[in-house]
Structures are given as structure tokens and as C-alpha cells.
C-alpha positions, 0 to 999 in steps of 0.5 A: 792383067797387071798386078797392083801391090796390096796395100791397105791405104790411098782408099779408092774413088767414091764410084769405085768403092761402090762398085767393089761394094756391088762385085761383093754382094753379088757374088756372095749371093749369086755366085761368080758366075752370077755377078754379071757387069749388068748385075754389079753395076745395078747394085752400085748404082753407077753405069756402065761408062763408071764401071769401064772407067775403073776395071777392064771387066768382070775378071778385074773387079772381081779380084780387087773386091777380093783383094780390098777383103784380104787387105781389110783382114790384114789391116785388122791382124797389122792393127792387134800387133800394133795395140796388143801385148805379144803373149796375147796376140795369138787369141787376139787376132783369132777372135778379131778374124772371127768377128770380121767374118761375123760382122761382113759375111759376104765379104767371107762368102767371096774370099773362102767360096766365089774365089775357088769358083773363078777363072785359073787367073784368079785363084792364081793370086788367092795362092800368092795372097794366102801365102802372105797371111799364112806368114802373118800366121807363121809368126802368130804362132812363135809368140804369145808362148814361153820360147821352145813352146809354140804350138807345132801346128803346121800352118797350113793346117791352122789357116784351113782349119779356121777356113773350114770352121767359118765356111760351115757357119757360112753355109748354115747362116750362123755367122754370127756364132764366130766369135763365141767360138775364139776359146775353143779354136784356141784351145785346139791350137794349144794342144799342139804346144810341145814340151819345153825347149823343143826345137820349132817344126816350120812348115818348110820342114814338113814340106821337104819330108812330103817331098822326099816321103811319096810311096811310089806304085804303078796305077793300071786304070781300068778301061770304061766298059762298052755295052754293045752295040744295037739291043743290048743283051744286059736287062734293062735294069743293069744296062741302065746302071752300066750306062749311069756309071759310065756318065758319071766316070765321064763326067768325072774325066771331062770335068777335070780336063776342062773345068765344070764351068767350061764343060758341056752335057755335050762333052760328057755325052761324047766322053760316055760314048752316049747320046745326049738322050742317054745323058738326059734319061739318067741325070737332070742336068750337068750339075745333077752329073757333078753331084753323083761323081762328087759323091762317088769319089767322097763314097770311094774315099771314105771306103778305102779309108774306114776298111784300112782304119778297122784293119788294125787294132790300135788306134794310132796304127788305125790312124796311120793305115786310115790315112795312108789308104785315103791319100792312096785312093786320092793318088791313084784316081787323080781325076776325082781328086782334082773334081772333088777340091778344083771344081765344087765351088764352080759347081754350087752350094749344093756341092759345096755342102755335100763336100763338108757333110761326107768331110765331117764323116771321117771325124768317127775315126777319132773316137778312139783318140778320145779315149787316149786323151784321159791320160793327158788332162782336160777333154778337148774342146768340141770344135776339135774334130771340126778343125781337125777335118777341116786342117786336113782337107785344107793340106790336101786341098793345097798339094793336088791343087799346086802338085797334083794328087799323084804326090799326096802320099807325102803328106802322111807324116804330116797329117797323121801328126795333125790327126793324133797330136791333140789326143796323144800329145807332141812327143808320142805322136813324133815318136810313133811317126818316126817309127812308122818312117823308118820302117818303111825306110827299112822296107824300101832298103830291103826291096831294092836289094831284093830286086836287082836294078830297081831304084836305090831306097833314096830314089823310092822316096822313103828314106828321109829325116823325120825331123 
């Protein structure tokens, strides 16, 4: 399918508009997989032949729905620079995205839900156009402030904490609560603002030190155990639960090979080495599996994270270990990582709200950052810790999906700055982060020379330029 240039002029036919209309409602309430041509030209009122004559099928009306939201929200922030002086452009188009997500939910529904739940093709270009908005954004973010003091907020992390903070408003019909919520995101993004004269971190910075930073190690994955043929010697009880966690790691291997849509109980019964009568005896249903997996790994990650966090005593070192611990889990079970951001969409609201319950739980390792903030001035506002999940998340979400979770040990530096700056400030946070860089720089060094052969400290990935 060839792709037209986005624009926000030349508005489409009567006939079409009503069926782009239609892709949207349906699929905002009935998810992709619901919006059926049959379903969309119901709600459009046209026929099947009007429908033919516009799109060659689902796959393309739903994505010029998708891009006709796109182009609405970028006409509408094109509109704010147009009309409003530049120091209050920031504030300004925040509050007008809000309030275009509060006055067409559906339309949000589609652009922040039902795109990660269709076709590879599609969410292909949803990446091309969420870089155009986070260069709209990029440039939001060097105005509105005296030169030298822009928010250092990555802007990937600014664009997935918004989305974040909508989709749980979303999810609990409280769209209508977004724009009261302007001031506090934007206060959020103002805790970002370095001291004066301080030379911009571009998101390009932080993206060649994730490059260069990655800790290397050798993952060994444990091989699934078989019970025995014939009557199992194990009670029943523990062969039942040997059984439900062998399905629940197959689920979790053929759902990440084929996708959730395109997987069957089928797959994962022959991935588990169990009938389909095993399958049926622990889970209802394929959606039941992905939820139990989708819940362990959130359970695992959490776990992994919380017994490094309280393995330290201060908090920014409990920051960096919580951290350094989650995206090792994530690099060393890359099939979770990806079920756990590829496919929850696919999979339904229910896995959607689980994502952001088990999400907003590892917001109770910034209660130490709350007491670090008294030396900096006036409380954070409460939507932060929100944000803050949400902006992490989002960083993560975009290095598996573009480069896989075996990279996203790279990414420490960049979110342990997201995570502390708001509490500690810009020059406190770089300061304990370029420490923590360099020793383990000094840590590389010293293993290679104590192993002759292995690779030099450059090839390890740690030495780097903290920039």
C-alpha cells in the first residue's frame, strides 16, 4: 500500500469522511480486530460499493482514520504557533492536545490504543508519524524559555508521559478531566529546567550514549521441564501447577513469535507439549493464558526491581540499582519483554488495564525522592509520579519495539535522569549519573585487563561520554 504524504488540507469526499468517521467509532469501541468493513459501513451509512471505491480494505481505512487524527492534532499545535506568542507556546499546545483528546475520545482511543493492536504495516507508519510529532515537540521544548534553560526532558519521554496520562483517563471515561490537568503536567516538565547557560540535551545525545552504554552478559535460558510420560509420579496438586506454568511459558514464547492475533490454543498447546485438554483444564481461553503470562513477567519485573531498589541505602543509589535490575530482567527474557509492549492492545482492555495497574506500582520507589525534593522548593505537582511512569514506559516501549529488549540496558542513564531530576534537580542528577558511568567505565577497564583476550573496555560498551 503506497503512502500518501500527511497533510491537513484538500478535506476528503462526503462518502469518505463519513466512512473514516465510521473506521473511528468502531474501532474505538470494538477494537481493530472488531472493525470489520460490514461494521464501518453500517456505521457510515454508505455501501459496500462506496467503500470499495475509497479504500482497498480494512487495513487502508483504518489507517487514513488514523492519520486524518494525526493531522487534526498537528493542524491544531501548527494553529498555537501561528496565534500565540512563543514563551507561552509550550503551556499552550499541551492544553490544546488535552482538550482535543477530551472533546473527540474515540478518536484518542484509535491513535493511542487500536494502532498498537493492528497489523505490523500499520504501526510501521504510527513510528514515521510519532517522529514527526516528537520533532514538533522537540522544538516545543527550546522555546517558551530564557536560552540555556529549557526543560532537559528527553522528548520521548515527554510524548510518552502525555500518552500515558490520557490513556489512564481513557481507560476510566475520565476524559473529560484533561485539560484541568495542563498546569500540573506543565509543572512536571518545568522541574526539568537546568540552571542558566546549560548546553541542551538533544534526544540524539542521549540515544548514542544508550548505544555505547549496554552491559554485556551471556543469558543461559533454562530449558522448560517435562513432567513424565504416562501417571505422573508428582500429586496432583503440583503436577497441575507444573503443567499451568508450562503453558503460561509457552504461551509467552508463541505469542511473541507469531503475535496474539495470529497465535492459537493450538500453538501454545504444542509449544507446552500438552493436549488441548491440558490447555482447557488450566485457562478458559487464549485471552485467560496472555493475561496469566502478562502477569507474571509484570510480577518478575517488579520483583527483580524492588529486591535491588532496597539492596541500597540511599536513594538515588536505590534508583540506579531498581533500574539497572528492571531492564536486566527485560534484557534477559526478551520474549516477556516483547509480550509484555508488542501485544497487550491485541490482546484487549483487560490486558491494557492490567499494563498500567502493575505500571503505576513502581511509582512506591519514589517515596524517598519526595523527601529529597524539601531541599529544592515547592512539592511537585501530584500528576508527576504518573508521568514519571508513564515517560519510562514509553522509553522502554520504543527500544524493544525498534531494537529489541536485549539493548535496553542502555537506557539506564537516560531514565535514571527522568526518574530523579524532579526531585534532586538537573545539575545533582547528571553529577551522580556521570559518576555511576564512569565507575562502571573503571569496572570494564579493570576486567579486561584482568582477563587476557576478552574485549577491550571500548567494545564492552561502557566507556562513554556522559554528555
Amino acid at each position: 500500500m503506497q503512502e500518501a504524504p500527511l497533510t491537513v488540507s484538500s478535506p476528503p469526499s462526503h462518502p469518505r469522511e463519513q466512512l473514516l468517521a465510521g473506521m473511528i467509532e468502531v474501532a474505538s469501541a470494538s477494537g481493530y480486530a472488531g472493525a470489520s468493513v460490514a461494521r464501518v459501513i453500517e456505521r457510515a451509512g454508505t455501501s459496500r460499493r462506496t467503500f470499495y471505491s475509497h479504500f482497498s480494505g480494512r487495513e487502508e481505512c483504518f489507517v487514513e482514520a488514523y492519520r486524518s487524527v494525526v493531522a487534526r492534532a498537528l493542524e491544531a499545535t501548527v494553529d498555537v504557533v501561528r496565534k500565540v506568542p512563543s514563551k507561552e507556546q509550550p503551556r499552550a499546545i499541551l492544553a490544546t492536545l488535552l482538550e482535543g483528546v477530551a472533546s473527540d475520545p474515540p478518536a484518542a482511543r484509535l491513535a493511542l490504543f487500536e494502532v498498537y493492536a493492528a497489523p505490523p504495516a500499520v504501526r510501521a507508519q504510527h513510528e514515521r508519524l510519532v517522529w514527526q510529532l516528537e520533532a514538533e515537540l522537540e522544538r516545543c521544548l527550546r522555546c517558551g524559555w530564557p536560552e540555556g534553560e529549557a526543560p532537559q526532558l528527553p522528548v520521548r519521554a515527554l510524548r510518552a508521559a502525555i500518552e500515558d496520562v490520557v490513556s489512564n483517563r481513557l481507560l476510566r471515561e475520565e476524559a473529560e478531566a484533561l485539560p484541568s490537568l495542563a498546569d500540573d503536567l506543565f509543572a512536571w516538565v518545568e522541574a526539568y529546567r537546568p540552571p542558566p547557560r546549560t548546553e541542551p540535551l538533544h534526544q540524539g545525545r542521549w540515544d548514542r550514549m544508550a548505544e555505547s552504554f549496554p552491559l554485556h552478559f551471556k543469558v543461559s535460558e533454562p530449558a522448560e521441564g517435562l513432567l513424565p510420560r504416562g501417571r505422573s509420579a508428582l500429586p496432583p496438586e503440583l503436577a497441575a501447577s507444573e503443567r499451568r506454568a508450562r503453558i503460561i511459558g509457552a504461551t509467552i514464547r508463541a505469542t511473541a513469535a507469531k503475535g496474539y492475533s495470529a497465535v492459537t490454543v493450538a500453538d501454545i498447546a504444542a509449544a507446552a507439549r500438552v493436549t488441548k485438554a491440558a490447555f482447557y483444564s488450566q485457562f478458559g481461553s487464549k485471552q485467560e493464558a496472555f493475561l496469566a503470562a502478562q502477569r507474571r513477567g509484570l510480577e518478575e519485573s517488579l520483583a527483580a526491581a524492588a529486591a535491588a531498589f532496597y539492596g541500597e541505602s540511599e536513594w538515588l543509589d536505590r534508583v540506579w540499582a531498581g533500574l539497572r535490575a528492571l531492564l536486566r530482567y527485560l534484557a534477559e527474557n526478551p520474549e516477556a519483554a516483547v509480550l509484555g509492549v508488542r501485544e497487550v492492545h491485541a490482546a484487549g482492555e483487560e490486558a491494557i488495564r492490567l499494563q498500567h495497574d502493575i505500571r503505576n506500582a513502581f511509582t512506591l520507589f519514589l517515596e524517598g525522592g519526595h523527601r529529597q525534593r524539601i531541599n529544592i522548593g515547592k512539592p511537585l505537582p501530584s500528576i508527576s509520579p504518573e508521568a514519571l511512569a508513564g515517560a519510562n514506559h514509553g522509553l522502554i516501549r520504543r527500544q524493544i519495539l525498534s531494537r529489541g529488549a536485549e539493548g535496553t540496558p542502555g537506557l539506564l542513564p537516560q531514565l535514571v535522569y527522568v526518574t530523579v531530576t524532579p526531585f534532586v534537580g538537573h545539575e545533582e542528577a547528571m553529577a551522580f549519573i556521570v559518576e555511576k558511568v564512569e565507575a562502571g567505565s573503571r569496572g570494564a577497564r579493570e576486567a579486561a585487563s584482568a582477563w587476557p583476550g576478552r574485549a577491550s573496555p571500548g567494545r564492552t560498551g561502557l566507556a562513554v561520554d556522559p554528555g
